[in-house]
N, C-alpha and C positions, 0 to 999 in steps of 0.2 A: 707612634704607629707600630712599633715591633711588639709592644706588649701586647695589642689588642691582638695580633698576629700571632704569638707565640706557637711555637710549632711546641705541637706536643711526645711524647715516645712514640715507638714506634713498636710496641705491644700489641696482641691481639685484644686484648679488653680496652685499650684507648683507639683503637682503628675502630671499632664499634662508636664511637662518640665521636669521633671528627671526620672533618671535611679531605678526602685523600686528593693529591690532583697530581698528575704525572706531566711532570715536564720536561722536552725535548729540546735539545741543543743540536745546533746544524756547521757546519764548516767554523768560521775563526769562533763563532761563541762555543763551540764543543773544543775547539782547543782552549780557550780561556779559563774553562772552568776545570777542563781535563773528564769531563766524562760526556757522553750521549745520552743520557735520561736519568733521573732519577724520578721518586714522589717524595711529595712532601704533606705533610699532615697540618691545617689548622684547624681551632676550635671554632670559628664560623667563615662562611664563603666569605673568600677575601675580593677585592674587584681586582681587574686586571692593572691598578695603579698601584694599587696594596702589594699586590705579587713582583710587581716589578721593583718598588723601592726594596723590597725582602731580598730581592735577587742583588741586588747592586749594592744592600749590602754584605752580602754572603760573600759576592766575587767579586768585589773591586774593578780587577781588572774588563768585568763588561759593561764599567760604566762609560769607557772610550765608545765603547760602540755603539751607548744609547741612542745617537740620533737618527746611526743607521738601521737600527733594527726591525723588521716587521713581527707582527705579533699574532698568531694563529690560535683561536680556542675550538677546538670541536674540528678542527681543520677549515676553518674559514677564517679570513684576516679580518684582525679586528684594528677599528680606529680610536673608537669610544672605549677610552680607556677606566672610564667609571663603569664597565659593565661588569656583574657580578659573576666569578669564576664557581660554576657548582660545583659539588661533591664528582668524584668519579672521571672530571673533565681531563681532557689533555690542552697544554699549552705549549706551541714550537715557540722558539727564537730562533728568526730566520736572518742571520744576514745579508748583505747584496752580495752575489755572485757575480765575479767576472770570469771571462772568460774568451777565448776569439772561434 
């Protein structure tokens, strides 16, 4: 799966060829990973299954939170996880919030 995924540089003549998608990290997943947003670049839309094994194995540590996580493309939750992530898209990882 990480081959087909390969992320590629992150140059302006390989941003011309690939798939850019900006993803957000929200309360415990933005501590886990230690940032609030990056992009990331592949050479074809990956699905929102594809993006999530790449993330888990990027950060380990979000893999405790997989079961909790919900998943936003475009700002809408997604459930279908074989849906294809376009060029340009944004993707949240939203943990559950507590709070009183």
């Amino acid at each position: 799966m990480a081959s087909k995924l390969k992320q590629t540089e992150n140059s302006d003549h390989q941003r011309e060829r690939t798939i850019e998608i900006r993803v957000l990290y929200f309360a415990s997943a933005r501590e886990r990973v230690g940032r609030s947003e990056e992009r990331l670049y592949f050479a074809k839309p990956p699905t929102l299954k594809e993006l999530q094994i790449d993330l888990y194995e990027r950060y380990r540590s979000l893999t405790e939170l997989s079961p909790y996580l919900r998943w936003a493309v475009d700002q809408s939750f997604v459930e279908d996880d074989s849906q294809t992530i376009d060029n340009g898209s944004e993707v949240a990882l939203i943990p559950p919030i507590s709070g009183g």
